[in-house]
C-alpha positions in Angstrom: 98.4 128.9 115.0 101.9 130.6 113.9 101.0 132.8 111.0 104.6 131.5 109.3 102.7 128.4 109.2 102.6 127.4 105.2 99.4 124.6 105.4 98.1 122.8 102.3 94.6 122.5 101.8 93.6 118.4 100.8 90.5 116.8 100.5 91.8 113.4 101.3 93.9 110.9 102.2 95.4 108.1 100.6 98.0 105.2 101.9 99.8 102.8 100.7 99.3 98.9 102.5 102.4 96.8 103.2 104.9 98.8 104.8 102.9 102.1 104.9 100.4 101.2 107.9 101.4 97.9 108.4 104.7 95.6 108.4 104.5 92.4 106.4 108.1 91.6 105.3 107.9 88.5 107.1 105.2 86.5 105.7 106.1 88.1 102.4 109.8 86.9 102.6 109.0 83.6 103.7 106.3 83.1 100.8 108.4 84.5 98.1 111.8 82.9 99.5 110.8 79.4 99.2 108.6 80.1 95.4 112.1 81.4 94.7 114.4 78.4 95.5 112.0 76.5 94.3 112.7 78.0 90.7 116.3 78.3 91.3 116.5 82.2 92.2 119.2 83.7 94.2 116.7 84.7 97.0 118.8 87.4 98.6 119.0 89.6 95.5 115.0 88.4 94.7 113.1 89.8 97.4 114.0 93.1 96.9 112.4 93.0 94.0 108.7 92.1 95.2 107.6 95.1 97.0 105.5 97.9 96.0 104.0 96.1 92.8 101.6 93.3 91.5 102.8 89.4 92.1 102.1 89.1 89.0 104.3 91.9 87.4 107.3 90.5 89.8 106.5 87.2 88.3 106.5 88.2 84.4 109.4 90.4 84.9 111.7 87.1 85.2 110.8 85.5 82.1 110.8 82.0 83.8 110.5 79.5 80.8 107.2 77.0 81.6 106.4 79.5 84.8 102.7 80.6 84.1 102.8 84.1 85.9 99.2 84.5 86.4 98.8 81.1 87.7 102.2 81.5 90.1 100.8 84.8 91.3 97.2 83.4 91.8 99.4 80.3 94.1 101.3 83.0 96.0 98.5 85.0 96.8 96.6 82.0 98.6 99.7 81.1 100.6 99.5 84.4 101.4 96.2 84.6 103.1 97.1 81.1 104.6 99.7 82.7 106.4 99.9 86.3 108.5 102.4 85.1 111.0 104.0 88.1 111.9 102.2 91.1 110.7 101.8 93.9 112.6 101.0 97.8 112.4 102.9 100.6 111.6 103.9 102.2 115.3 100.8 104.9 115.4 98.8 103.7 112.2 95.7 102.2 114.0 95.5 105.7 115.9 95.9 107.5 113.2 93.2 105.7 110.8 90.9 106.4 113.3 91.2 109.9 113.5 90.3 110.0 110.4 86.5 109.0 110.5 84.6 111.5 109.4 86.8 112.3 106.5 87.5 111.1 103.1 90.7 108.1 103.0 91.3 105.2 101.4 93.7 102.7 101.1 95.6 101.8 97.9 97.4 98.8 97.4 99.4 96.5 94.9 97.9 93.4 96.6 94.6 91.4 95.9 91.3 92.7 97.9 91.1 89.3 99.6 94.7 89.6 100.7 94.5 92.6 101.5 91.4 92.6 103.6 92.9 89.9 105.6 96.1 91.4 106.4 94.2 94.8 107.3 92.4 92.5 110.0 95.5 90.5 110.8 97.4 94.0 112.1 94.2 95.1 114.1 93.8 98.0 111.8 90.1 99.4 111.1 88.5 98.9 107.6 88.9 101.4 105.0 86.1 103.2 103.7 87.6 103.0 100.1 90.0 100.2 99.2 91.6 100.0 95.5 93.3 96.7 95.0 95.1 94.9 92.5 91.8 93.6 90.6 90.2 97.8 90.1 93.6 99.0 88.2 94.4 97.7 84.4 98.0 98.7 85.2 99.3 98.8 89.2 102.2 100.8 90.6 103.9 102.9 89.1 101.6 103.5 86.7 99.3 106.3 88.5 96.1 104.6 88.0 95.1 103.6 91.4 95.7 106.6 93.6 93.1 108.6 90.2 90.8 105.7 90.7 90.6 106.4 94.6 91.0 109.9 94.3 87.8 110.3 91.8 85.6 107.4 93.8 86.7 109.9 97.1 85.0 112.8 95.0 88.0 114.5 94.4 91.2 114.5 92.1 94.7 113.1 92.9 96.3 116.4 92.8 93.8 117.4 96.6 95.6 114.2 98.0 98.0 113.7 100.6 99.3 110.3 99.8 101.2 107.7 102.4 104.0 105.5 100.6 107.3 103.5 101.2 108.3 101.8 97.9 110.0 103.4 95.0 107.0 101.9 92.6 104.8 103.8 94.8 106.4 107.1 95.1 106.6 106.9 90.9 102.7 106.4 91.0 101.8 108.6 93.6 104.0 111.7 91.6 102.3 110.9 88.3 99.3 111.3 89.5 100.2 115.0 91.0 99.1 114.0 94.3 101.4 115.6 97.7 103.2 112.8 99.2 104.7 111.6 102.6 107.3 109.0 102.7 107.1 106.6 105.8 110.4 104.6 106.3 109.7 102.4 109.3 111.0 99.2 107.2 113.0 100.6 104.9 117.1 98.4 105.2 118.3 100.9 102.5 117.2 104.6 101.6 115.3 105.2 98.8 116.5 108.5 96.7 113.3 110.7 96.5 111.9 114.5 97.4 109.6 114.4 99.7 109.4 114.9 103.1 109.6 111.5 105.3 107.8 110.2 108.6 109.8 106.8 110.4 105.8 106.4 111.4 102.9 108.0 112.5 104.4 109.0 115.9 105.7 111.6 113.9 102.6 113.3 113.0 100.4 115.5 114.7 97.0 116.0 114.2 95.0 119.2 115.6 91.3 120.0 115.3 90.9 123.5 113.9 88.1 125.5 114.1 85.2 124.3 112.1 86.5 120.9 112.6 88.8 120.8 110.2 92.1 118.6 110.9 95.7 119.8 110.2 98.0 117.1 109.4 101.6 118.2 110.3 105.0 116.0 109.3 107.5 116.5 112.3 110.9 115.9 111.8 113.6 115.7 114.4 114.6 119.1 115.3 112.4 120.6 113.4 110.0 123.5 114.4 106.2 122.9 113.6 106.1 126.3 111.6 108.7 124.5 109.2 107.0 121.2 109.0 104.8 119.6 106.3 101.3 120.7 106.9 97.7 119.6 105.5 94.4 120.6 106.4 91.5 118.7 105.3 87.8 119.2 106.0 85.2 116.8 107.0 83.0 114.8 104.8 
């Protein structure tokens, strides 16, 4: 190893769902696009606005006179599980996941457990050994109660965790809780302004067994040397 080599020590890992290790803009879209005509929304400027957070929270923040949000989100979440036409992994995630048995990760997501669960299966990706959903948090994305809850049911705190987002609600909850971040931008359309370092997807990782069998997550970037990139080191459970 290059003794210039700055490495962070974490004690786990922590990702984000849609759009982090798997791609579900399609099914989402074609959910949210019809609920939205169907209450007279401008669907192009609308479904920007459902990512990263609750359905519920997406619902409440239109103010929709007679639109119960709890009852529209509960509605969009079974058409949800009804339909996972079109999601796929990340490029690399289900490689990536597994290398990680034997150490402490978890998923953490805006979306239901049930929904969740069955879009997990849907992409071929393996199960998580921790999941915090929608139902464990009082207040999702961006408030930073979800990646504190996973970080203390992982044994550690938030500020030892190397956390996996795309969405800007995500980034906001991943920073208040202190935790180190990587930003993965395989569905991004449009930047989002942030400071962290980015991945397009997990082909842009290497992993290394160290001595001791620790494993040194390293963030390449094009052009970039490995002594310059990103670097984690977590140990085994």
């Amino acid at each position: 190893m290059s003794p210039s080599l700055t490495i962070q020590p974490i004690d786990a890992v922590l990702l984000d769902m849609d759009g982090t290790v798997l791609n579900s803009i399609k099914a989402a879209e074609r959910i949210w696009g019809a609920w939205a005509k169907r209450h007279g929304l401008d669907v192009v400027t609308f479904l920007p606005t459902i990512h990263g957070v609750q359905s519920v929270e997406t619902i409440r923040r239109l103010s929709l006179a007679g639109v119960d949000p709890v009852v529209e989100a509960a509605a969009i979440t079974q058409a949800e599980l009804d339909d996972v036409v079109g999601i796929e992994a990340i490029a690399g995630a289900a490689k990536f996941l597994s290398a990680l048995a034997g150490f402490r990760w978890g998923i953490v997501t805006s979306a239901p457990r049930a929904l969740a669960q069955r879009r997990m299966e849907a992409a071929g990706l393996p199960n998580a050994p921790l999941l915090i959903a929608a139902e464990d948090v009082a207040e999702g994305k961006p408030a930073p109660d979800c990646f504190l809850l996973a970080a203390a049911r992982l044994g550690t705190t938030a500020d030892k965790c190397l956390v996996f987002e795309d969405s800007a609600a995500g980034l906001l909850a991943a920073e208040r809780a202190g935790a180190s971040v990587l930003v993965v931008t395989s569905t991004h359309e449009r930047p989002i302004v942030h400071r962290h370092a980015t991945i397009t997807d997990y082909s842009d990782l290497t992993l290394e067994r160290l001595p001791g069998g620790d494993i040194r997550i390293c963030a390449l970037h094009e052009g970039e040397h490995l002594a310059t990139s990103p670097s984690f080191v977590m140990q085994p459970i």
